[in-house]
DODO-972393 format. One record per residue: residue in one letter; x, y, z of N, C-alpha, C in turn. Coordinates in steps of 0.05 Angstrom, whole numbers, plus 5000, padded with zeros to 4 digits. Example, Ala and Ser with C-alpha at 12.3 -4.5 7.8 and 13.67 -1.06 7.14 Angstrom:
A526448865156524649105156526449345156;S525749555142527349795143525850015157;
END
This chain:
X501749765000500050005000501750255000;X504750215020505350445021507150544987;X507150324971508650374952506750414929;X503850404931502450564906501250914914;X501350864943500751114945501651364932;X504651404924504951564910504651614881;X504151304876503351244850501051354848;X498851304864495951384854495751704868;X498151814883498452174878499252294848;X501452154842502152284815500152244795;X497752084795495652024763494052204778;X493152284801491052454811492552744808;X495052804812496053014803495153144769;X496452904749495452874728493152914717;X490752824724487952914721487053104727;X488253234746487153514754489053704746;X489953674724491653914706489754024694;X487353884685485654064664484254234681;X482454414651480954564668478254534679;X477054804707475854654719473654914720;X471154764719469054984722468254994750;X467755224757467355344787465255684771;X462455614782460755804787462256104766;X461255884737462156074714464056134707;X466856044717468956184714470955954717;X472855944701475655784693477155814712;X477655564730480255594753482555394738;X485955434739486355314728488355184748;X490054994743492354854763494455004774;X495055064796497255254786500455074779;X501755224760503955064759507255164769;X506755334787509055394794509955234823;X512955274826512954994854512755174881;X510155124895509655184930508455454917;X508455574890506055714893503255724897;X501455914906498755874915497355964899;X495856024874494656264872491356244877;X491156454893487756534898484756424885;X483256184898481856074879482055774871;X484155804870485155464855484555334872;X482955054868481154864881483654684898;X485154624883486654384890489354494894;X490154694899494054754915493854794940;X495054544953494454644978498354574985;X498954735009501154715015502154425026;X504754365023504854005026504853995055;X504153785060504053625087505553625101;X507853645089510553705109511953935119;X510754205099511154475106509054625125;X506754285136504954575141506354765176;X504454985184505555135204505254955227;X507754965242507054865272504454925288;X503354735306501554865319501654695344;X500854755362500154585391499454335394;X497554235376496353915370498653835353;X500153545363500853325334499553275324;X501353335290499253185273499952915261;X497352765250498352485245498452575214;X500952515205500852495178500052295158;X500452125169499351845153496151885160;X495051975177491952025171491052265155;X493152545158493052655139492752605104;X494952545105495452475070493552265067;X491752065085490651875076486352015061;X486752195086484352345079484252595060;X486952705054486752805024487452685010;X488252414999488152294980484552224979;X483752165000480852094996479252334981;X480352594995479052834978479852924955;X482352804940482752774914480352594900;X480352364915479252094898475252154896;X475652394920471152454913471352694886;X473352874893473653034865474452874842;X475152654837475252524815472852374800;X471952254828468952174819466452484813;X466652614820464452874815464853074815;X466953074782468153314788466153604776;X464753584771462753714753461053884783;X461953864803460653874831463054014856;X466053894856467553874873468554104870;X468154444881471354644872472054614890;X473854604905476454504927476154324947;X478054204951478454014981481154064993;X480854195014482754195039482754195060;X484854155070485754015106485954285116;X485954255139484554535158487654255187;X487854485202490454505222490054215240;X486854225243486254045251485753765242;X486653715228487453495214484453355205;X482253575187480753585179479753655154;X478553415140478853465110476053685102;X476353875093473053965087473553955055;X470653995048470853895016468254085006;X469154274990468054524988466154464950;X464054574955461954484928460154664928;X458854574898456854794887454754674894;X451954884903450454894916448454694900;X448954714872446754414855447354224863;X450254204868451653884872452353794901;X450754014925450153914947448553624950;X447253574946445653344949447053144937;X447753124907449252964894451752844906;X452852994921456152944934454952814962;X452852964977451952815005451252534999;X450252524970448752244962451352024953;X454052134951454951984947457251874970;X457252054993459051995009457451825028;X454551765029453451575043452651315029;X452851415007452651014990455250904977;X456251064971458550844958460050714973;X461550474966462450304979465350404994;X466450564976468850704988468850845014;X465951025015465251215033464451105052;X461351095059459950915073460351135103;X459151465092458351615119455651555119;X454651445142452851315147451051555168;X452451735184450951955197451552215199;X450052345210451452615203451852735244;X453852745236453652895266453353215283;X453153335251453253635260452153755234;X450853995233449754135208449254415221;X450954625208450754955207450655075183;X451055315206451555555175452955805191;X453855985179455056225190455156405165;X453956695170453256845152454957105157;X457357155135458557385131456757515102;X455757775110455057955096456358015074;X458458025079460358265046460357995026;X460057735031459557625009457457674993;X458357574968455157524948453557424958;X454857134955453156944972453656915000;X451657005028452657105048451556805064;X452156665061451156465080453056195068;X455456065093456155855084454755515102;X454055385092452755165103454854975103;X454754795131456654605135454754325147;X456354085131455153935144457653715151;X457753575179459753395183457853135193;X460052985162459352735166461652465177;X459952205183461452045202461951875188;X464151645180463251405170464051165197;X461751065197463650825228464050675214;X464750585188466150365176469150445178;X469650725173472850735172473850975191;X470950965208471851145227473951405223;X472751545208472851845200471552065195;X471352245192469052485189469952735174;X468352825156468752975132467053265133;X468153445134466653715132465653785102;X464453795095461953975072460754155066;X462254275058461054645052460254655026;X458254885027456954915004455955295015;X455055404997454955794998452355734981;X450655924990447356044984446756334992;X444656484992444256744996442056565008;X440056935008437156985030434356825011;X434856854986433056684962433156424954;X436056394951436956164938436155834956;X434555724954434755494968436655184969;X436455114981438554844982436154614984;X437454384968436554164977436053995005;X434553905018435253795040435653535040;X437553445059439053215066437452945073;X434653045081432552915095432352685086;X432352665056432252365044434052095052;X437152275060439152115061439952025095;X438852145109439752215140437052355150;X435552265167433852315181433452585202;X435852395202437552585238437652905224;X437852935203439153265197436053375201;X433753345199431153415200432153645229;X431753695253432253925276434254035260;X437353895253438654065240437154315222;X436354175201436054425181433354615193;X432254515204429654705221431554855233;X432754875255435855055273436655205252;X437555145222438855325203436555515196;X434355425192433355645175431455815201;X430855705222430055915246432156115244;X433856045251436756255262436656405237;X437456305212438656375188437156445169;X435256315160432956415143433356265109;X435656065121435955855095433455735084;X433455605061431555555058432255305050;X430155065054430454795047428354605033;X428654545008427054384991426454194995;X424453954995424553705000424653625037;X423353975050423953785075421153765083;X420853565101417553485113416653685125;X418053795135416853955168418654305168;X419554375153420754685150418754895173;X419554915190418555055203420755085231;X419455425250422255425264421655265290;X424155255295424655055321425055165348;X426255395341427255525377425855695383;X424955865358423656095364420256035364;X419056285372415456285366414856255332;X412356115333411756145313411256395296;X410356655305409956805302412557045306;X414856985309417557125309418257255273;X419757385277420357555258423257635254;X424157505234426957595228428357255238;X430357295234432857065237434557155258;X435857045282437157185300439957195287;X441657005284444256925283445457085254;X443257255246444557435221445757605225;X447257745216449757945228447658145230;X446158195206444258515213440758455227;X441758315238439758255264439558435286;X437458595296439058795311437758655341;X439758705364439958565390436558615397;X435258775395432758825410430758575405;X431658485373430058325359428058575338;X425958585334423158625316421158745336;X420958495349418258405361418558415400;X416558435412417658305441413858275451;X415258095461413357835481412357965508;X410558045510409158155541406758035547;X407258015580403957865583401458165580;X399258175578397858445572395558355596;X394958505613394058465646390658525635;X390358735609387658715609386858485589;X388458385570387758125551387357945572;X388957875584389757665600391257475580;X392657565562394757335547397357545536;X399057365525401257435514400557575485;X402257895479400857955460404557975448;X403658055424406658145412406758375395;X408858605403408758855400410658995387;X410859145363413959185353415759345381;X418359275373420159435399420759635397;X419659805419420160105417424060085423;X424760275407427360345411427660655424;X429460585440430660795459432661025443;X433760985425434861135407433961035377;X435361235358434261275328435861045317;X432860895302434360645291436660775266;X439360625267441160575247440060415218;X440560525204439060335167441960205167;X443960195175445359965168447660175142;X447660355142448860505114450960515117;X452760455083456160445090457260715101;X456660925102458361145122459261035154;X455960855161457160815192458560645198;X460360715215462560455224462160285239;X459160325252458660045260458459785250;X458059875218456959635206458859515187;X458959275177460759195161461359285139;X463659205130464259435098462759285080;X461059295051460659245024462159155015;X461758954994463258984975464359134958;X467859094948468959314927466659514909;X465659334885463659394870461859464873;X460059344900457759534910458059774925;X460059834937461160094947461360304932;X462960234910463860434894461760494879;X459660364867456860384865455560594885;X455060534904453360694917455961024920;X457261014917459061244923458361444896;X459261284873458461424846455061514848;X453661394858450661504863450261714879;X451961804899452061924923453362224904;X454962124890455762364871454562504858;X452762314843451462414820449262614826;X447962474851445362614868445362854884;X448362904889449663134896449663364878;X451263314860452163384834449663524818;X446963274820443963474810443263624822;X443963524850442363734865443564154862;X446464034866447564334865446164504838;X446464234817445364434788442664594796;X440464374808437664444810439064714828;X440064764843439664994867441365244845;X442965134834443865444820441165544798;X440465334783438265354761435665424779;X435165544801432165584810431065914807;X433766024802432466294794432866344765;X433466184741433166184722431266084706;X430666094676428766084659427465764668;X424365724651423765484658425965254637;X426765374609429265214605430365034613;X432065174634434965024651433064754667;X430864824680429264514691428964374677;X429064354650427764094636431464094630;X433864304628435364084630436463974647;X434963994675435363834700434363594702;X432063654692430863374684432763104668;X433463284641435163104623436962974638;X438363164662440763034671440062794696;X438262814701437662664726437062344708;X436162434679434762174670437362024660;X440062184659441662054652443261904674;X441761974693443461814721443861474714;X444561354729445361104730442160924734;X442160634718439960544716439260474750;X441360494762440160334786438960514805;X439860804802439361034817435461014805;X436160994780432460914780430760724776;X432060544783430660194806429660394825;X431960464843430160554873429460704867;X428360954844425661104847423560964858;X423560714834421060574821420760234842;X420060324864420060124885417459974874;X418059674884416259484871412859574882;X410259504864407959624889406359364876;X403659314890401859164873399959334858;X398859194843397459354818394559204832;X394559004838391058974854390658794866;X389458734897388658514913389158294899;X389458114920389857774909387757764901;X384457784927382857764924382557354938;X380057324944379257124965377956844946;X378556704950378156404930377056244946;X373756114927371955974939372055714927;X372355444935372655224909372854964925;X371354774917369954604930372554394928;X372554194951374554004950374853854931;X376853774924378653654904379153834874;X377554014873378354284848380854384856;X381754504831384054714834383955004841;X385955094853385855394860388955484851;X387855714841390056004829390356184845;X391856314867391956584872393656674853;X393256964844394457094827395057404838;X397757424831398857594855399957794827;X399357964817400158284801402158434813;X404558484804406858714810409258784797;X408459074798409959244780411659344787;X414059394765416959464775417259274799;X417759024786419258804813422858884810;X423858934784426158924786428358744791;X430158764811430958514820430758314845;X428058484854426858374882425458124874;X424357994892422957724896421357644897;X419157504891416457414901416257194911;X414957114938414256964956412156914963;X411256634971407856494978408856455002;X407056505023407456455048403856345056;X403956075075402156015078401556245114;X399856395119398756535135399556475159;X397556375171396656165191398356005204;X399455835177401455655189404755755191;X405355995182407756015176408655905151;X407955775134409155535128409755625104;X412755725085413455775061412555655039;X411455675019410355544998411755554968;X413455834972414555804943417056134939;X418456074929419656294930421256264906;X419756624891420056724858419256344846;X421156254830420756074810420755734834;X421855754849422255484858419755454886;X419155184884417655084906418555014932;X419055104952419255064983418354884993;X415454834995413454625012414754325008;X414054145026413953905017411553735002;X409353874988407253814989407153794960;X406753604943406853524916404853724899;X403353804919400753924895400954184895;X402754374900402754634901405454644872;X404554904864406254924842406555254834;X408755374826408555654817408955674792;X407555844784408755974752407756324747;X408556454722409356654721409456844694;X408556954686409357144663409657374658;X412957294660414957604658415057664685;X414857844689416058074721412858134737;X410358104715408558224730407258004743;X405957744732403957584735405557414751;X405457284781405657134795404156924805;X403356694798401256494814402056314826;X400156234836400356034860398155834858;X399655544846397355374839396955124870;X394655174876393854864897391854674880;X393454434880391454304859390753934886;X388153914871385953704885386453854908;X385154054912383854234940383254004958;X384653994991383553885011382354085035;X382253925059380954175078383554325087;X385754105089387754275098388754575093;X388154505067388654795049387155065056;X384555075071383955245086386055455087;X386255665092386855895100387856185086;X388856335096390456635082393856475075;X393156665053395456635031397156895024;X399456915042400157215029403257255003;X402257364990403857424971405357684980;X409457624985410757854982412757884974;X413558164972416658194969418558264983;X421158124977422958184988424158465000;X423158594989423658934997423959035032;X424859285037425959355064424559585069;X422559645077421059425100419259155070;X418658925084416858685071414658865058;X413558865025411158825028409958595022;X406958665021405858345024402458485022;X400758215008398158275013397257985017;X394157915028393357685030391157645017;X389857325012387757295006386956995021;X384357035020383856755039382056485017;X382356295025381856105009379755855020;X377855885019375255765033375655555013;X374755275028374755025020371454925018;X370354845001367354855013366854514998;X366254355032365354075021362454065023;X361553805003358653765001358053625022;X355553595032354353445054354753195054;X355652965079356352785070355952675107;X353952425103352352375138355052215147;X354352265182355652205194354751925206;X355451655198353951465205353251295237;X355951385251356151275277352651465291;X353051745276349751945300347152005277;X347651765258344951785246343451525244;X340251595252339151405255338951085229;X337750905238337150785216334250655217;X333050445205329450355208329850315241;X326950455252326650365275323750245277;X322650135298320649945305319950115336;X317050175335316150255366312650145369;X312250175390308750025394307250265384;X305350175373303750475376302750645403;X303450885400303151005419305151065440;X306850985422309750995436311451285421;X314151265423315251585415317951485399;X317851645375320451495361321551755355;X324151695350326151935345327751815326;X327851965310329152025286332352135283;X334052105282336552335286338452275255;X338652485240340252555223342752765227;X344852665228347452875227349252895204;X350053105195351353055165353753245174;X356153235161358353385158358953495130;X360153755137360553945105361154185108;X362154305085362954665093362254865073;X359654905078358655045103357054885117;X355454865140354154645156351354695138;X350754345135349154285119346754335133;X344854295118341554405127339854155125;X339154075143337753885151334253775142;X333353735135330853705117329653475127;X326353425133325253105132322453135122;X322752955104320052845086318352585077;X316952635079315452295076315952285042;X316351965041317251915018315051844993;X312151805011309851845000309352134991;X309552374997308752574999307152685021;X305752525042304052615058305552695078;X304152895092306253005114306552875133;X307453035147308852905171308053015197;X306452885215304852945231305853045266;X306653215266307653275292306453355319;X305453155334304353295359305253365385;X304153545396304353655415302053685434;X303653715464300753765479299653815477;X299054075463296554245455295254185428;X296253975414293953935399297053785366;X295553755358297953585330297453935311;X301153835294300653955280302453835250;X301253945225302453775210304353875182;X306653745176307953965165309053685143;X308953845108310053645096312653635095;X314753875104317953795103318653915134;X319853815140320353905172323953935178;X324154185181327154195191328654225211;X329953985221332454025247332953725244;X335553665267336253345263335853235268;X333853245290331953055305329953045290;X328052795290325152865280324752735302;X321852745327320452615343317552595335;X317552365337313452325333312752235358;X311452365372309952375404307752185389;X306451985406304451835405303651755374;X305651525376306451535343304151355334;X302851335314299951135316301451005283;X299250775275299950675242299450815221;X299051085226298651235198301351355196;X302851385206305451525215307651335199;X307051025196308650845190308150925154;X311650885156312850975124315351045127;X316251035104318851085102319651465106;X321451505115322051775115325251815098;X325052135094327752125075329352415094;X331652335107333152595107334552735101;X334552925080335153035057337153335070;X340353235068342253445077343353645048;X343253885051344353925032345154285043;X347754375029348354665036349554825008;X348654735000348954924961351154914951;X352854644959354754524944354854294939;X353754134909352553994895355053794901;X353853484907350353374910349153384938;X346953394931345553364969345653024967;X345153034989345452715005342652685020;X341352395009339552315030339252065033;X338352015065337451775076335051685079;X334451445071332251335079332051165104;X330551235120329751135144325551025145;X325550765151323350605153322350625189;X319950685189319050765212315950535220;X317050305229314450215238313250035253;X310150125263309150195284307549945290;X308749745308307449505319305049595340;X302149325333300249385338298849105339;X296249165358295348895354292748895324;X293248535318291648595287288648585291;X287548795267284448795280283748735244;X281248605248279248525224276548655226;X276448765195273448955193272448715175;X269448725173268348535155265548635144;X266248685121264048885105261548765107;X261448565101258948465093259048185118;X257548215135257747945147255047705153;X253147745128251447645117251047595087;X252747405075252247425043250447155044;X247747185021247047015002247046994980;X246946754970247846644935245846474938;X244446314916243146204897245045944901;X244245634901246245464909247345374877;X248445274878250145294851251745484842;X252145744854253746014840255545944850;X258446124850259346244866260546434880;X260946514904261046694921263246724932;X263947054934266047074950265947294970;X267247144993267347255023270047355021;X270047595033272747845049272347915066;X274747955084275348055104277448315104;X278148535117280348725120281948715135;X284248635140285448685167287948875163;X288848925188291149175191292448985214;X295048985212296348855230299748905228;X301448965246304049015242304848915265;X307148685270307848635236306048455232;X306748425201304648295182303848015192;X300747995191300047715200299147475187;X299347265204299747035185295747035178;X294247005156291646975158291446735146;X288446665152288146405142284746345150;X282646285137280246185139278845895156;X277545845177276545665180272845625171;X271745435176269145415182268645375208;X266745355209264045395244265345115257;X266544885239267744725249269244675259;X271344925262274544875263275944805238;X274144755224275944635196277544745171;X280444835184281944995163281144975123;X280545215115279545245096282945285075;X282745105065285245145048284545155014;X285745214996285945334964286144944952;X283844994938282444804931281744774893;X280044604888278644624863275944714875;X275644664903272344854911272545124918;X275245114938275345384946278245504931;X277945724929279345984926280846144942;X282546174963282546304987286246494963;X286146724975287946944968288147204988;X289947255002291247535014292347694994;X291847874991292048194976293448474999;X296048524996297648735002296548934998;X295149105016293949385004296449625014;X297649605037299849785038300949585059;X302549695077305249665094303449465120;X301349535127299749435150296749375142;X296149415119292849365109293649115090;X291648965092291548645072288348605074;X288048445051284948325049284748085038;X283847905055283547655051280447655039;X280547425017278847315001278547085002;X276146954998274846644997273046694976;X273646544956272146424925271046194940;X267146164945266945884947266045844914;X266145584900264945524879262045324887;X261145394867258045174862257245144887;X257245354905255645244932253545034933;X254344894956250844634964250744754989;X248444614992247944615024249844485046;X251344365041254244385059255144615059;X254744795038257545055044256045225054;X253745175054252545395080253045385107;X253345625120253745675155256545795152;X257145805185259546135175262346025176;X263046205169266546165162267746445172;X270346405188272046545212273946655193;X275846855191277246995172279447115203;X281046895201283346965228285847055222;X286447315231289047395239291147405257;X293747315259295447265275297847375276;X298247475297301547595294302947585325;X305447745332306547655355304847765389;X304247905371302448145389300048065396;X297847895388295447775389293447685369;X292047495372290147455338287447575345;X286047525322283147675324281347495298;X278847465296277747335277275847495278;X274747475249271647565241270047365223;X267247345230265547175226263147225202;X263347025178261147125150258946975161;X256846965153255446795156253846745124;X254146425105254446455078251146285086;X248746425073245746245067245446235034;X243646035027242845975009240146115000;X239846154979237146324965235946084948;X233246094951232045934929231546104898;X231945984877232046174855229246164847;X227745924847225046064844223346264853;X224446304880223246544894223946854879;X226846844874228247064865226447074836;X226746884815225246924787223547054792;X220846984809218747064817218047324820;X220447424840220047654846221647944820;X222247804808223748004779224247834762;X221748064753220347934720223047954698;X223848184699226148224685228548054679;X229047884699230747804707230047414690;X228447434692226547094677228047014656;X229346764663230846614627233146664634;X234346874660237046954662238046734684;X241346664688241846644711242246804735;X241846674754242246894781245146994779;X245947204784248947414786249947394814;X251947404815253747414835252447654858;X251447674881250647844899252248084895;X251948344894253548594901254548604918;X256148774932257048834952256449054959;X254749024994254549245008251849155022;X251249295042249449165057245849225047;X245649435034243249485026242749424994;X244249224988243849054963245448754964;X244348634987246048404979244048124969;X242348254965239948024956239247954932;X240448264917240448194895237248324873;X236448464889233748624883232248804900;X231849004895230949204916227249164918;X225649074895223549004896223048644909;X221248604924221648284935217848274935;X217248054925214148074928213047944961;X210447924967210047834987211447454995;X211247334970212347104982215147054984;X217047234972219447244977221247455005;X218447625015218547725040218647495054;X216747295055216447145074218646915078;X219546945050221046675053224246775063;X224147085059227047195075226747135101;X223947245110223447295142223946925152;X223146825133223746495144227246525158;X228646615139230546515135232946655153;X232046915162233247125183232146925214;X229446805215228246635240231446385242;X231446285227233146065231236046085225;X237046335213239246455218239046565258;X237646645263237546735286237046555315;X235746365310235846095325238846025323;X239445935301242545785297245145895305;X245046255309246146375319247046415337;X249146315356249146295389250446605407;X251446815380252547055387251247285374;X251847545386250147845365251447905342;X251047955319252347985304254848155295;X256448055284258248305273258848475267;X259548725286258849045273262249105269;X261149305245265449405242265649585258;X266549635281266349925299268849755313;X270449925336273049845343272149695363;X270249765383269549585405268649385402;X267649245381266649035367268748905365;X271448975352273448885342275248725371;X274348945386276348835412275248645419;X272848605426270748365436271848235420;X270548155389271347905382275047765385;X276848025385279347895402279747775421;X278247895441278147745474277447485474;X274647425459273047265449274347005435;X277247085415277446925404279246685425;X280146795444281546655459280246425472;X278046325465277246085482274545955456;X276045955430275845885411277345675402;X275645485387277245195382277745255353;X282045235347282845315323284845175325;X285845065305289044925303290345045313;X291144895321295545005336296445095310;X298145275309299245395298302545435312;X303345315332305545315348305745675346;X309045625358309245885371310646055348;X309646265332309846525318311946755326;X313646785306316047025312315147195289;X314647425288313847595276315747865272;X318247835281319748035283321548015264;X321947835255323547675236323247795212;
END
């Protein structure tokens, strides 16, 4: 090893004879012997001349870590302007601010390198540079147990890449740099400051930082909180101007700049004061001369201003939003997005800041500035201010309302409920959205919606709030309901909710005397209402389940949610199918029956009594009680032979007859309970 070492100095010597780009400008080798000259990346004085100092140094770790800083400038050189050893027997390795990331990215993956952490990350800001801010970062490798300094130079605009990708750990780092410093960092998660308030102003650790700070922090005894107040100063603030010697010198070129301006402004002015008692002439050629001043003397006439409000942006989630920020005479100042609220930098002039993929800037020319947020979330909420760099900041805002559509909250909205009648059901709909949605309830039939109260019901077909309550809820109430959210950002949202009202089942019975002619035939109905729905089914006077036949006919008919009507087709009646037949309803809640009672008509009687009618067959009876005979004219012997027939209906009869009225209804329920009917075992109706 120790005998290629100088072998692989003299071909690294060799390679770095050509020339080398450094931030626009040609540095070349120098070739004179132990000369230095100013600039040149790679002359550094030999190892063996350097100055005494208090620490030994190890040379063999020396020369081993600038050969290593030969061998990273070989691999990237398009990136590397100088590497050198510092007293402390410390290699730093000095680069252009593009090829920060690129060089960090390579001293932690390649196999040679293998700095695996970073143990330190600054900055320190001398003013008279261009670029007034140098950033350092020192890295570790525990594979070969060494550590490497990394410099790289930026200004107050210019941003740097962050490290974040490659090293975790630098995350507080670069937050610490840009609190203090006001660096700025691309690609980091969390850019925001660390030591200071959120609401602080200025960078401390900048040379033209002035000790008082901006701002100061007082508790306020009538707020009762901490307010923040600019700082009164005790003497006349200093602008920082090159005459005073407090402050640091300028640069050559910008000095002599501002000095030649200082002249020139002088220089007009004396003209203007000799020329004020002469013709109007000599002013316009005061004018001429002022216009011939230097272009920069009229930059600062023409200070940057806005030409008109951002103005305030409304736009529903997941759309895009534009603020558009207008300003004239920008010059060589800056434009900046700053998120309000959060502090949080969003973009500065051409490049993006945020870590946030969907924000984007663009621009045309010097005046038009935007600011694109694209698939709008809620986050995005807030003021947006657009400014410039200028002394003092300006800046204007605009705010950015997010507006979502209605959209229910399912854990606090109701779903179908079940109550007894006469019981109290509640309804609850809650929806989320921005602006808060508006609550709506409607029957999905159209009929309203019946709301009572102690003093009496009242009834309304759309009803608004997020409760609905039905006090003494009865079966007309049962139906579906719809809760319809909506706040004028398209689509509204609604729910359907099923509302219904268990009860015991009751049977009406229209007709509960039909006769027919024996041979026709006839059909017997019943009505019932029952929830939930009940099982029905027909007997005779016998007990004897009436089932769907070639004699009989038997069919249930759905009239709504709790109404059904059972039917019995007898055919060709005989005198067997005379006497009554039971029409029973059942459900979990209780059964109930209603009772026909089916007689026979002689048709000779009927012929007799309607002439009209002679040569015809007898017709099916009408329905209804004051025509069920089948003729409103009856002669005397077909009087008699009814009155027969009401006598022995009424003997045979062991109960009063069937009236449709409710108390009737309940009787024959009570009633049915000690009635002989098939088992039917035990009924779940909830199901």
């Amino acid at each position: 090893m120790n005998r290629l070492a100088p072998l692989f100095f003299q071909v690294s010597k060799t390679l770095f004879k050509r020339r080398i780009h450094l931030n626009n400008r040609i540095l070349n080798k120098c070739e004179g012997e132990g000369d230095v000259q100013i600039g040149n990346p790679f002359c550094l004085k030999p190892i063996e001349y350097e100055a005494r100092t208090l620490c030994k140094h190890d040379n063999d770790r020396r020369q081993r870590l600038y050969e290593f800083g030969l061998y990273v400038a070989a691999c990237m050189p398009k990136y590397v302007q100088k590497i050198q050893m510092q007293h402390t027997d410390e290699l730093e390795i000095l680069i252009a601010p593009e090829g920060f990331h690129p060089v960090l990215s390579f001293l932690k993956l390649h196999h040679n390198a293998c700095f695996s952490t970073v143990s330190a990350a600054t900055a320190i800001d001398v003013p008279s540079r261009e670029f007034r801010f140098e950033v350092a970062y020192t890295v570790r490798s525990l594979r070969f147990a060494e550590f490497v300094r990394v410099k790289t130079y930026t200004d107050e605009l210019t941003p740097l890449e962050s490290a974040y990708s490659l090293w975790h750990g630098v995350n507080w780092f670069e937050r610490e740099i840009y609190d203090m410093f006001g660096i700025i960092f691309i690609n980091h998660p969390d850019l925001r400051r660390i030591l200071t308030d959120y609401g602080f102003q200025g960078h401390p650790l900048r040379k033209d930082f002035p000790l008082t700070g901006y701002i100061e922090v007082r508790y306020d005894d009538e707020l009762k909180k901490l307010v923040y107040e600019p700082v009164e100063y005790a003497q006349e603030f200093r602008k920082y101007q090159l005459e005073s010697p407090w402050n640091y010198m300028k640069n050559f070129h910008e000095a002599a700049v501002h000095v030649e301006m200082n002249i020139k402004v002088q220089w007009a002015n004396t003209i203007m004061c000799r020329n004020q008692k002469h013709s109007r002439g000599s002013l316009y050629l005061v004018i001429i001369i002022l216009l011939g001043l230097d272009s920069k003397l009229a930059g600062e006439a023409f200070q940057p201003e806005f030409v008109e409000p951002i103005g305030n942006l409304t736009v529903p989630i997941g759309r895009d939003a534009t603020f558009r920020c207008l300003v004239q005479n920008l010059g060589g100042y800056r434009v900046g997005w700053v998120k309000a609220d959060t502090k949080a930098i969003q973009a500065i002039h051409v490049h993006v800041i945020t870590n946030n993929h969907r924000v984007g800037v663009s621009h045309n020319g010097q005046t038009v500035w935007n600011l694109h947020i694209r698939n709008v979330q809620e986050d995005d909420r807030g003021k947006y201010m657009c400014q410039i760099n200028t002394d003092p900041m300006k800046s204007q805002m605009g705010f950015l309302d997010v507006v979502v559509p209605p959209d229910f909250i399912a854990e606090e909205t109701s779903s179908d409920v079940m109550v007894p009648e006469g019981g109290t059901a509640k309804l609850s709909c809650r929806a989320r959205g921005q602006p808060r949605p508006r609550i709506m309830w409607r029957k999905e039939d159209g009929s309203d919606i019946v709301i009572r109260f102690s003093n009496g019901s009242k009834s309304k077909t759309v009803y608004e709030d997020e409760i609905l309550t039905l006090n003494k809820i009865s079966r007309s109430d049962m139906g579906a309901y719809l809760c319809i959210a909506s706040n004028g950002v398209p689509p509204s949202v609604s729910k359907r909710m099923v509302v219904k009202v268990h009860f015991h089942p009751v049977i009406q019975v229209p007709n509960q005397l039909v006769g027919a002619p024996l041979g026709t035939d006839v059909t017997l109905e019943c009505y019932v209402e029952s929830s939930p729905r009940s099982i029905n089914y027909w007997v005779r006077d016998s007990n004897d389940m009436v089932i769907s036949s070639s004699k009989y006919e038997v069919t249930t008919t759905v009239l709504s949610s709790f109404e059904s009507r059972m039917t019995m087709v007898v055919r060709a009646i005989t005198d067997n199918d005379l006497g009554g037949y039971k029409c029973i309803a059942k459900n979990s809640l209780g059964e109930v029956d209603g009772t026909i009672r089916l007689y026979g008509i002689t048709r000779n009687v009927i012929n007799n009594s309607s002439p009209s009618s002679k040569g015809d067959d007898y017709p099916t009876p009408m329905e209804g009680p004051d025509n069920q005979f089948g003729s409103a004219e009856r002669s005397d012997d077909e009087d008699e032979a009814v009155t027969d027939i009401f006598e022995n209906i009424t003997q045979n009869h062991n109960r009063s007859l069937y009236e449709s009225t409710p108390n009737t209804v309940q009787q024959n329920a009570r009633n049915s309970e000690f009635r002989q009917i098939p088992d039917l075992g035990r009924l779940d109706f909830f199901s």
